[in-house]
N, C-alpha and C positions, 0 to 999 in steps of 0.2 A: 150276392153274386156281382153285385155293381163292383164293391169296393176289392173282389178280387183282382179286378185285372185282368189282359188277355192269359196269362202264362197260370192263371190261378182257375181259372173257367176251362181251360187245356186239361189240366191235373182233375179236376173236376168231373172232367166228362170220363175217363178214363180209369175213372177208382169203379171198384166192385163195391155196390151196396149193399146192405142189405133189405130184402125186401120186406112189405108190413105182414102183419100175423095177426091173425085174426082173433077175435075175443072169442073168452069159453067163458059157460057159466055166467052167463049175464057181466061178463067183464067187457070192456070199450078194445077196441083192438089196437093194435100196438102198429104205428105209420114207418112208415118205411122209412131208413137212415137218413138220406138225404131229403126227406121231406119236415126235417126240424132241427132247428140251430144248434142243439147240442147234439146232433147227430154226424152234422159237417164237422165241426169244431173237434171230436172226438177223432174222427176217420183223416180228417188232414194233419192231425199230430201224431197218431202213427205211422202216417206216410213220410214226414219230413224225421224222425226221431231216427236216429244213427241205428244201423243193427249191430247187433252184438256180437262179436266176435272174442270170446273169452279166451282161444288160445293164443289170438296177436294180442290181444292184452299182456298177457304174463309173457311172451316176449318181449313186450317193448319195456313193461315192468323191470324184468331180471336183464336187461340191455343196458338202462340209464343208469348211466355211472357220474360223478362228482369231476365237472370238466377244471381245468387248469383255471385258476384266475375267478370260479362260480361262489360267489357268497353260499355259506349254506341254507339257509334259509329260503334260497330260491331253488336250493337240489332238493329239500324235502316238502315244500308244494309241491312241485312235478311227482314225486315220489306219492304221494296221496293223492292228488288224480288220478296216478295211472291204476291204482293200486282198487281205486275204487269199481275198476272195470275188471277186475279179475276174479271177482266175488270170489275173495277166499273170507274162509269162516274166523280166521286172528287176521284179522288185518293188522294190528297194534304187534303182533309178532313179525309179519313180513316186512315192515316198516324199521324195524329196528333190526334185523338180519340183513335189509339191504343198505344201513346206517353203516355199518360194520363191513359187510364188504365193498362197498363200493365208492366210500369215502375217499376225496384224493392227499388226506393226512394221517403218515405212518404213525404217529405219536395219537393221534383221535382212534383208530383202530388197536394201536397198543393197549391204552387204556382202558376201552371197552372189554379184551379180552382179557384183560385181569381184572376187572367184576365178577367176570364167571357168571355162576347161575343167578347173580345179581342184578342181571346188567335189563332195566326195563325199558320201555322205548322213552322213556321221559328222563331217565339218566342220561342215553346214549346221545340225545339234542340237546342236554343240558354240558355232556363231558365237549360235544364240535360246537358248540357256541362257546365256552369257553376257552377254549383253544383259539379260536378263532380272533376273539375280542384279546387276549394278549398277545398276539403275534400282531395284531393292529399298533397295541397299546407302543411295542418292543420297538415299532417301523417307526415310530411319532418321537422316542428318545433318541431314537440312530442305534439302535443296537438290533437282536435277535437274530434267530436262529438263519433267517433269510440273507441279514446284510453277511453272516460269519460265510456260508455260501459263497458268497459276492466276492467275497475277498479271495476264498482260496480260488477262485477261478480265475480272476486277475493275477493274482502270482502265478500258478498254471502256465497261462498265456503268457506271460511277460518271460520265463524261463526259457518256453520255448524260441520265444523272439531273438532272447540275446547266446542262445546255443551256438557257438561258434559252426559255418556250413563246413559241410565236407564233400570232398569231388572223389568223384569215382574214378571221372575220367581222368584225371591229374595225379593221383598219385599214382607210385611207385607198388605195386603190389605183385609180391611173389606167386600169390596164386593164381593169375592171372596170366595172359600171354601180353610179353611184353614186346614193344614196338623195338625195332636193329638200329632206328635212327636217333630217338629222343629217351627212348631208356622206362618209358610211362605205359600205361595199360594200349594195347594194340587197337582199342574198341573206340578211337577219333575219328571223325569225319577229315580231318586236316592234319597233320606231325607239326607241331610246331617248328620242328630243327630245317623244316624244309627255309628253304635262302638263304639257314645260319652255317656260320666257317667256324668250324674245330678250332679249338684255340690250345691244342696237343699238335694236330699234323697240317693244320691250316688248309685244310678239304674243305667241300664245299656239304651240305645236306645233314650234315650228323652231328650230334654234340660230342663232346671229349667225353662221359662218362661211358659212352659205349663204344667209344673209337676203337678199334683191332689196331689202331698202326702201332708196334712195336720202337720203342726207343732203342736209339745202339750207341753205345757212350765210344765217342770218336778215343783212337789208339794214337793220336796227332799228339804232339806234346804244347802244351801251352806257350807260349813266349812272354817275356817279363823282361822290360826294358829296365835293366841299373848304371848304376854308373861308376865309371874307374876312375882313376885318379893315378896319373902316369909323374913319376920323379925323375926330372935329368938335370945333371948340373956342369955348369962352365967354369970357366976364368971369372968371365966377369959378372957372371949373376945366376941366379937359381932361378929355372924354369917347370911350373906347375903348369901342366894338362888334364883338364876335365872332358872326360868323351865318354860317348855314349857306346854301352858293349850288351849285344843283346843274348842272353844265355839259355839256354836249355832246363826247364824244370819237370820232371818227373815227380818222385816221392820225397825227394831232398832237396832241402833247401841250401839257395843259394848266395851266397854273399860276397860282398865286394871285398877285394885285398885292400 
């Protein structure tokens, strides 16, 4: 009693003993539990021993699955622990049905299930250790199943990176309603043509490809400056005039005499 402690002398006073029984037949009588060492010793290790709970066993059993990144060898410990609280009568069968389902490698699962009715739990730790130890072997020369992975995800990625963007708002789309000023999807916070000048009718707000203003090809005739060349002649010398004579062009052309 000394060496329990208070919290041990607590638990102590508070267990159900049982009491002595008396001798028959000239037999010595039987003391009562807590008046003999093997009598505490026996009674406080059923108090402190876990109770049994056999169906959160086989839940947590049929639960633990082979986590991301888990060596195997530490998912089938856990796996024989828990498996030990479930008292099932094959334990070496559950053991190896939860190898197989709840492995986190499709190729360790493959292979198990083409054993078929071969497949024993000493196979099935024997087929994920070796799986295991050459995908290690594969990561230590720079190759395997994992770095090929690697890679297509990086091209993946890298495709999408250099995929030229595309604006919704910016382009020109017919199914869409289109803006009267800038000629683009109607769905901007802002028209870009707003402060811009038509370079068709020299307006102010609107671009040329959606301008209304109508061209009118002027009925005015063009003028085309040429030149003549006038001949008059005297007595005493020959007189050349160059002047300028401006003419009229329509659809015929004009030329100097």
């Amino acid at each position: 009693m000394t060496y329990m402690g208070d919290r041990g002398r607590e638990i102590f006073e508070t267990l159900d003993w049982a009491p002595s029984v008396a001798g028959q037949d000239n037999q010595p009588a039987t003391p009562a539990e807590n008046e003999t060492l093997t009598g505490v010793f026996d009674r406080f290790e059923r108090y402190v021993r876990p109770k049994k709970n056999v169906i959160k066993a086989t839940v947590e059993f049929h639960g633990r699955a082979q986590r991301e990144g888990e060596p195997f060898n530490k998912f089938l410990t856990d796996l024989r622990v828990l498996v030990k609280r479930c008292e099932y009568d094959d334990e070496d069968r559950m053991l190896r049905d939860a190898i197989v389902v709840k492995t986190k490698e499709h190729k360790v699962r493959e292979k198990c299930l083409d054993a078929g009715d071969e497949l024993t739990l000493e196979k099935a730790i024997s087929i994920a250790l070796n799986y295991e130890t050459s995908q290690e072997s594969l990561k230590v020369m720079g190759g395997g199943e994992a770095h090929v992975h690697k890679i297509k995800h990086v091209n993946k990625t890298h495709k999408n990176k250099t995929a030229p963007p595309t604006y919704k708002g910016n382009k020109r789309d017919s199914s869409t309603t289109k803006c009267n000023r800038c000629g683009y999807s109607a769905n901007h916070e802002q028209c870009p043509a707003m402060g811009r000048t038509c370079s068709k009718c020299d307006k102010p707000n609107h671009f040329a490809a959606v301008c209304k203003t109508k061209l009118i090809k002027s009925t005015k005739p063009k003028q085309r400056a040429v030149r003549q060349i006038t001949h008059s002649s005297s007595d005493e010398e020959n007189e050349y005039t160059i002047g300028a004579v401006t003419a009229s062009i329509n659809s015929s052309a004009v030329y100097a005499p």
